[in-house]
C-alpha distance (Angstrom), angle and dihedral (degrees) to the residues before:
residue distance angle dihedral
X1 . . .
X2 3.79 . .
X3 3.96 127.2 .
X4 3.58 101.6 -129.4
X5 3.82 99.8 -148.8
X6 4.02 96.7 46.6
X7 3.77 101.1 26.2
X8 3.77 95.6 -131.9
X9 3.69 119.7 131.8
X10 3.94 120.8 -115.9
X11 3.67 137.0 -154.7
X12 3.69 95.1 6.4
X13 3.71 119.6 167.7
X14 3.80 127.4 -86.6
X15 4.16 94.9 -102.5
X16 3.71 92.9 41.2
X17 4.24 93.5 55.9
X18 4.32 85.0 43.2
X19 3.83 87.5 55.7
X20 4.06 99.6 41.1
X21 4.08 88.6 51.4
X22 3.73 92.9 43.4
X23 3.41 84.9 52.5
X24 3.79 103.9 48.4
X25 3.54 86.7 48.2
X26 3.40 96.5 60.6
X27 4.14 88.4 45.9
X28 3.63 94.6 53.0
X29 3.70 108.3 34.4
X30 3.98 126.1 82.8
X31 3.90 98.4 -159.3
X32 3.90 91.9 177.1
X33 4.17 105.7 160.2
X34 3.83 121.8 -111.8
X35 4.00 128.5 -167.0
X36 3.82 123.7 -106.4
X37 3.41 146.4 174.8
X38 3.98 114.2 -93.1
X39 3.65 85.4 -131.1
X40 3.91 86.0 63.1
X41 3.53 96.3 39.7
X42 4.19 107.2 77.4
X43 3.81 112.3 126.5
X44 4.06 92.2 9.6
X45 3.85 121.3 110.7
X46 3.46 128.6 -99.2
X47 4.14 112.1 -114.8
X48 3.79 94.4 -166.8
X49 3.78 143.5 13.6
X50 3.92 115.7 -84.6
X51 3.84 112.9 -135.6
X52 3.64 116.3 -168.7
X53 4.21 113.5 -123.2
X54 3.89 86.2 -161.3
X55 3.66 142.5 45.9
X56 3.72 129.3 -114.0
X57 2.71 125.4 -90.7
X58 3.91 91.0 0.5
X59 3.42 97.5 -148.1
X60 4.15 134.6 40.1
X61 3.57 96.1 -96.4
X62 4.43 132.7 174.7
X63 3.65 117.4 -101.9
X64 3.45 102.4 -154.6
X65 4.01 139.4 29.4
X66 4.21 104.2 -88.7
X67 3.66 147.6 83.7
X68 4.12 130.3 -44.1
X69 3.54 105.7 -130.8
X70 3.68 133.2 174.3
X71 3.72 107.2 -128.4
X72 3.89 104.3 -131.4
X73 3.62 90.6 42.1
X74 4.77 91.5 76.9
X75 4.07 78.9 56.4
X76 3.85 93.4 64.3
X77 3.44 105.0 24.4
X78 3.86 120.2 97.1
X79 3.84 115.3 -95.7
X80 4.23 96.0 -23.2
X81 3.90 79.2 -60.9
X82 4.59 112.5 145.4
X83 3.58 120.1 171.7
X84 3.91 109.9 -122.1
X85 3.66 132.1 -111.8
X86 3.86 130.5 -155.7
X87 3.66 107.6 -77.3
X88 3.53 125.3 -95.7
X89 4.11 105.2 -133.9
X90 4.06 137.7 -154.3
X91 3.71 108.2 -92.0
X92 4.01 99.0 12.0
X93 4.09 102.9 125.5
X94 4.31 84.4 -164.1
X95 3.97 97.4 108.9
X96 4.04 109.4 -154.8
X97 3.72 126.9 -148.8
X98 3.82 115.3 -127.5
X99 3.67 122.7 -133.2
X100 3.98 143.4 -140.9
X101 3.55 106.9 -66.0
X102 3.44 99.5 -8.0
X103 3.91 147.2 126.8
X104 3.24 139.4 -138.7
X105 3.89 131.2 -153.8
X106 3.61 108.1 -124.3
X107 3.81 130.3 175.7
X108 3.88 131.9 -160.5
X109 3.96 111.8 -64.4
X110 3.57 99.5 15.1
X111 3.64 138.9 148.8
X112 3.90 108.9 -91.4
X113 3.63 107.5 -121.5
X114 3.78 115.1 -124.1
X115 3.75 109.9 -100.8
X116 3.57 91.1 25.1
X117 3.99 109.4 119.3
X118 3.95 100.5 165.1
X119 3.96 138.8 27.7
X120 3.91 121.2 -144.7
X121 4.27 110.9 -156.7
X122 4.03 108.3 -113.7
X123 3.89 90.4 -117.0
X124 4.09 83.2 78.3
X125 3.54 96.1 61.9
X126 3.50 150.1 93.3
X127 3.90 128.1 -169.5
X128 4.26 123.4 -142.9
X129 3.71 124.9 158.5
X130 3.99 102.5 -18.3
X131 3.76 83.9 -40.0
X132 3.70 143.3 114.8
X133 3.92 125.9 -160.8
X134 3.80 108.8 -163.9
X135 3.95 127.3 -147.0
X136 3.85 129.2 -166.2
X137 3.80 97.8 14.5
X138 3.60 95.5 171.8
X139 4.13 118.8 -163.6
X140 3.75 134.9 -12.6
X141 3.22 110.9 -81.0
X142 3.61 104.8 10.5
X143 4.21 118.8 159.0
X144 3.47 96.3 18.4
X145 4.09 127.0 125.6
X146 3.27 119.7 -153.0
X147 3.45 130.4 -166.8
X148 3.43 125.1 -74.1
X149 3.67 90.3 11.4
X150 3.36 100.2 145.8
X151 3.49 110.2 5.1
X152 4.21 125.6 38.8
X153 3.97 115.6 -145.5
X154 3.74 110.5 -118.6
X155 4.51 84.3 26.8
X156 3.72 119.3 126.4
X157 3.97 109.4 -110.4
X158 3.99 93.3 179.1
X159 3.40 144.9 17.5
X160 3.42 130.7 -137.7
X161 3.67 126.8 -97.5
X162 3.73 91.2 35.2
X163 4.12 112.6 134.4
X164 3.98 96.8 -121.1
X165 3.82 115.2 -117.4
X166 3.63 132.0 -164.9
X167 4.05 91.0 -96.3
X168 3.88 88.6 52.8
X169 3.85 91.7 50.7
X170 4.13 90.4 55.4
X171 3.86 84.0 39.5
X172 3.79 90.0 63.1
X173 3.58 95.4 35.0
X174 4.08 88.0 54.0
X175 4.15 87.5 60.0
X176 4.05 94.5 47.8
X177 4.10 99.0 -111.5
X178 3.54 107.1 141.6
X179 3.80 100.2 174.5
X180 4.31 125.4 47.2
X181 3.62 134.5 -173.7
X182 3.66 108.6 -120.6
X183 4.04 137.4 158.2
X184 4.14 112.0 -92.4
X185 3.76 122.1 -104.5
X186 4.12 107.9 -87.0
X187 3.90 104.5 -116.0
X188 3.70 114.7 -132.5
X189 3.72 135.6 -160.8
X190 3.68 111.0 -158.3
X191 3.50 126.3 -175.6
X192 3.71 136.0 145.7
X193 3.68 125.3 -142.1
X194 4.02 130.9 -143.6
X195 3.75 135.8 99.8
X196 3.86 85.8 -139.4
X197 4.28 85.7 68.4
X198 3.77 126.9 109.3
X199 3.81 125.4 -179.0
X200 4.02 112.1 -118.9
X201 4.03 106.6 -94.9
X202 4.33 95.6 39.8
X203 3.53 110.0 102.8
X204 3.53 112.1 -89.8
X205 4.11 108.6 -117.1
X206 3.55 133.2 -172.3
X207 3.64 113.0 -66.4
X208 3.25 88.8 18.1
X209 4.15 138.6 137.8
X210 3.70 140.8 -157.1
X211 3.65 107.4 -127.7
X212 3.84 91.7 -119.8
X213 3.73 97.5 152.9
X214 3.52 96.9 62.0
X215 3.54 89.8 44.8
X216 3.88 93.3 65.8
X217 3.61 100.3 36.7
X218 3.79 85.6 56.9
X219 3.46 84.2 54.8
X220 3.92 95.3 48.7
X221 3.66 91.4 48.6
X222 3.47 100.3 49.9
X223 4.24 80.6 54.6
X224 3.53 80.0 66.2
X225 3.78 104.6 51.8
X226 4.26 93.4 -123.3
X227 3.73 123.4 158.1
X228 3.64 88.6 -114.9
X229 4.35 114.1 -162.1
X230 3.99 105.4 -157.8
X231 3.95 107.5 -144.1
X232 3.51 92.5 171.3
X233 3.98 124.8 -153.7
X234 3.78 114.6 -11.6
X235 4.16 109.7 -157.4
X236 3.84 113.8 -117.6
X237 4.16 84.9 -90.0
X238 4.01 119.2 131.2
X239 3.80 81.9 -161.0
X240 3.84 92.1 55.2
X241 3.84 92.2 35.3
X242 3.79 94.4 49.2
X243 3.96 90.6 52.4
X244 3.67 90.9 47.5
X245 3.54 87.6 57.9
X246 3.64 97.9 43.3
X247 3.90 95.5 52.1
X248 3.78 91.4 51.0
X249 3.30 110.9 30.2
X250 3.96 97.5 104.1
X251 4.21 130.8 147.4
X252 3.92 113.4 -68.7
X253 3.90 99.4 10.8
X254 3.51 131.1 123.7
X255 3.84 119.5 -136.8
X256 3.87 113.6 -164.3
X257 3.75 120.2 -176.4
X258 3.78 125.0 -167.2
X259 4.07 113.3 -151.8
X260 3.26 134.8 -4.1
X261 4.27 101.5 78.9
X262 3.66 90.0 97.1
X263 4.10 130.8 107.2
X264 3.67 90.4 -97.3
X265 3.59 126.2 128.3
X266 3.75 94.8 -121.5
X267 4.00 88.7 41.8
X268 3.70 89.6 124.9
X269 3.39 95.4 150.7
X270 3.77 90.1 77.7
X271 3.77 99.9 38.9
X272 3.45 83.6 58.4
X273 3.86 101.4 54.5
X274 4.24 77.4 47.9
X275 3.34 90.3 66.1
X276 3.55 119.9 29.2
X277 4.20 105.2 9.2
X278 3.60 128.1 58.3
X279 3.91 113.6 -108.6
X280 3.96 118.1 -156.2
X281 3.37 98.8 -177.5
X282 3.93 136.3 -2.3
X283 4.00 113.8 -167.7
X284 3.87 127.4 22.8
X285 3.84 120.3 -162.8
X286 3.68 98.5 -112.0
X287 3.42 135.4 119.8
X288 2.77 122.5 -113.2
X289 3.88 100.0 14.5
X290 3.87 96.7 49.4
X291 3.92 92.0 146.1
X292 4.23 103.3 46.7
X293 3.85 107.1 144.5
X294 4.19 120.1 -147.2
X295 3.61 128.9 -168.8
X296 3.80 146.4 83.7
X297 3.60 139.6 -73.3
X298 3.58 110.2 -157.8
X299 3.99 103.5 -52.4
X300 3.80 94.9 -16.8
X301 3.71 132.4 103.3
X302 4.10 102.0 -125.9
X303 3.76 122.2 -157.4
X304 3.76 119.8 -172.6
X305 3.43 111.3 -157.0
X306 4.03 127.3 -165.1
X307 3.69 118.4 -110.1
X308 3.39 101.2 -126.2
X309 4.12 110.9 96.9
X310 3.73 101.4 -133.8
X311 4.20 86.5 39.5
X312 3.94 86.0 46.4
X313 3.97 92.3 48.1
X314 3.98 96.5 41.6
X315 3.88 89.3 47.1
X316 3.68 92.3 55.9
X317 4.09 96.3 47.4
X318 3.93 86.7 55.8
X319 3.59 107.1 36.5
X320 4.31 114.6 10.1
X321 3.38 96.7 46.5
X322 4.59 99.6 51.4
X323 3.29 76.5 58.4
X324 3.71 108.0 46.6
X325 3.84 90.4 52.8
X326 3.90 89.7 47.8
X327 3.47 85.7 58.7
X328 3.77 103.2 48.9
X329 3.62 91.6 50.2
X330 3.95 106.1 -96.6
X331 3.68 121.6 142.1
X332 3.54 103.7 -112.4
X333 4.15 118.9 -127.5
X334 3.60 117.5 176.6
X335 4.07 109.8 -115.1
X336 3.89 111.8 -104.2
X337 3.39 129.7 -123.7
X338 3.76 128.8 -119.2
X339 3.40 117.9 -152.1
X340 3.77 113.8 -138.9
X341 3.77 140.7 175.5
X342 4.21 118.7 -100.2
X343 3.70 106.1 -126.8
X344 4.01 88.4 -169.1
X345 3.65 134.8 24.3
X346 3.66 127.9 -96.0
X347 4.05 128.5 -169.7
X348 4.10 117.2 -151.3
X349 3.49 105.6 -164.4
X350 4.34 102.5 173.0
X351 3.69 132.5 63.6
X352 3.83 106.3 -113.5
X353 3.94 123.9 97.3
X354 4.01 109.0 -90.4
X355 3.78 129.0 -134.0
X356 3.83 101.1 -167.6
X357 3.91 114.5 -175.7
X358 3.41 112.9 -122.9
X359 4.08 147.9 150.0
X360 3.43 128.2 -123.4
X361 3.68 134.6 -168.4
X362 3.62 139.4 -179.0
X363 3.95 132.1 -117.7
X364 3.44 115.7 179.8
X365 3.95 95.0 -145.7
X366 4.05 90.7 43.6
X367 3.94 105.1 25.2
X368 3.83 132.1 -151.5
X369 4.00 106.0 5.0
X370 3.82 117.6 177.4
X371 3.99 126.7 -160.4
X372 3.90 112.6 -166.1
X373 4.35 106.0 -120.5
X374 3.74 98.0 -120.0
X375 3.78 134.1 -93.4
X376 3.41 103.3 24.2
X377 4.18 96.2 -159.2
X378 3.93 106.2 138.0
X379 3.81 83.1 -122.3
X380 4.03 94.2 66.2
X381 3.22 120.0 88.3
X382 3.30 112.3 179.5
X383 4.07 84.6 60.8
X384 4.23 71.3 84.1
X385 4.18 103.3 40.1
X386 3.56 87.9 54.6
X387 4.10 95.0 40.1
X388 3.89 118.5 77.6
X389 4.23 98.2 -180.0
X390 3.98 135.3 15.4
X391 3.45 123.7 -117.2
X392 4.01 108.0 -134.4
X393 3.88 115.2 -138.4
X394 3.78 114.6 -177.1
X395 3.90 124.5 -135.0
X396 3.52 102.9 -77.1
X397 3.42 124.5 79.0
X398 3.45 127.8 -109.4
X399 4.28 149.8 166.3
X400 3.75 101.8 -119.0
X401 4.07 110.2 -160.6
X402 3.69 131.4 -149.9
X403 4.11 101.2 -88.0
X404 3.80 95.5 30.6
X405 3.78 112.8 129.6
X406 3.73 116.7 -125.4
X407 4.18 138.6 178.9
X408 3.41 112.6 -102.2
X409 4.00 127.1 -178.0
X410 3.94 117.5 -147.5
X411 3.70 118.9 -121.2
X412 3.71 93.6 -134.7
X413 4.35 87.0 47.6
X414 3.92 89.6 62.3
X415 3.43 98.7 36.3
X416 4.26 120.2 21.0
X417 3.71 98.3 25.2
X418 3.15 87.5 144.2
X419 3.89 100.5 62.2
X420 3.90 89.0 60.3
């Protein structure tokens, strides 16, 4: 559906409003790479593949505190008995020579001595007069590293478009690259807009709201390693909104506003983006989430997002965070579905597609089960602290029954894919 006297489209289905703000993005957004420091780079995505311009390890090195042996050497030698050598220590680049029937102390990570073809662990030894017998040496060969083992010189480590973990930062470190190309951090301007909004920590008076909603999609931003700009609460005043807007509304940022896109009379949020932004779509056919507003505002990606916490919260798992991830550089897979049996019945009596807040668990003689959270008013929120998944119901309405097998979507697919 268009609105005639804007030319924005409303109520359009879920897929259609994924694929206009995908698209917008991409539009909008210069996502050219720049170089960092791997110290700065946790949690950012990679621009190119990382080759490795050494081996590792580099050198043949022992994995484990013990004695260099040569292998043949326990065969000849009286009783498992080797006369020891000075030991051959972590870090020191002097490389020893092993003797006849001797040992040498070794400890974790260093050099192997030359000669030396096996390691046996310190527990399976026993020291007399300057020498060691040995018990239990197992195979030739055993505990040593040798080069290249696990990584090739000139071998890609990691591809690009990967969100960088902890793991991939030490894998990086481990082949000497100290600076990456990745994407830059999405800036986001995030304010929330209502006269009925207090910030946590004012006394609470009548009429009046904790600004929850920001609260958590601070929280789900900072998941997502943005450069996030706190505005705070902006009064239910198209002069202050417009302003607002104005003063941040700069080339690759990302304003989202909470409240205020409704059909309220102090929805100014909306009347604004009538007049001075440019609105791609107003209403999606979701519940909750019905009223999410799209567009721009001069050169920044707008998002509109309803007041209502859980319709706030769902709103950006469908439709903020595509985008986000778009914009940082990740290759963008749709989350999966699960399916997963109802454990108690649920009637969906409207037309739009459902995101019911649920949590599901696992049984290995049963499989996925799913129990919806609660009260699922767009107003509750703790129909999401206690959920861990939706469960996806299509447009038409239905009577689901205890047993019924349903789609659900994980919490940590939509939003921490990259943790798995």
């Amino acid at each position: 559906m268009v609105n005639d006297s804007n030319s924005y489209l409303t109520s359009i289905s879920h897929a259609r409003a994924q694929k206009i703000i995908i698209q917008k993005a991409q539009e909008l957004f210069d996502t050219s790479a720049e170089v960092a420091d791997i110290n700065n780079c946790l949690n950012r995505v990679l621009a190119t593949d990382v080759q490795a311009k050494i081996n590792v390890p580099a050198f043949d090195n022992s994995a484990m505190d013990g004695y260099a042996i040569r292998y043949s050497d326990l065969a000849d030698a009286k009783q498992g008995w080797l006369a020891l050598q000075k030991p051959q220590y972590a870090g020191s680049g002097e490389l020893q020579v092993l003797a006849e029937n001797s040992a040498i102390p070794i400890m974790t990570g260093a050099l192997i001595p030359q000669r030396a073809n096996t390691i046996v662990i310190k527990e399976n030894s026993q020291i007399k007069d300057n020498q060691v017998h040995l018990r239990d040496i197992g195979e030739k060969g055993d505990y040593i590293r040798t080069i290249g083992a696990d990584i090739k010189a000139n071998s890609t480590i990691l591809k690009q478009n990967i969100r960088l973990k902890a793991q991939d930062i030490g894998l990086i470190s481990s082949v000497g690259c100290q600076k990456i190309a990745v994407y830059p951090k999405t800036k986001i301007v995030l304010f929330t807009g209502g006269d009925e909004v207090i910030q946590v920590g004012e006394p609470l008076e009548q009429g009046k709201v904790y600004d929850s909603v920001r609260s958590t999609l601070k929280g789900l931003l900072q998941s997502q390693n943005c450069e996030i700009i706190h505005v705070g609460n902006i009064q239910d005043d198209p002069a202050q909104i417009k302003q607002t807007l104005d003063k941040y509304a700069q080339p690759n940022t990302v304003i989202i506003c909470n409240g205020g896109v409704s059909a309220g009379d102090k929805d100014y949020v909306l009347k604004v983006m009538q007049e001075h932004g440019q609105i791609a779509f107003h209403k999606v056919n979701v519940k909750p989430g019905f009223p999410l507003l799209f567009g721009q505002y001069n050169d920044a990606l707008f998002f509109g997002l309803p007041g209502n916490p859980v319709s706030s919260f769902t709103s950006f798992c469908q439709f903020v965070i595509p985008a986000l991830r778009l914009l940082e550089g990740e290759t963008i897979t749709p989350a999966g579905f699960i399916r997963a049996k109802l454990t108690k019945g649920y009637s969906k009596q409207h037309y739009r597609r459902e995101f019911v807040r649920a949590r599901f668990s696992y049984d290995p003689t049963i499989g996925f089960e799913v129990c919806i959270s609660g009260n699922q008013s767009s107003g509750r929120l703790t129909s999401v602290t206690q959920a861990n998944c939706f469960i996806i119901l299509d447009e038409t309405p239905n009577d689901f029954h205890a047993g019924d097998t349903v789609n659900i979507q994980r919490f940590v697919d939509l939003l921490y894919p990259h943790l798995i």
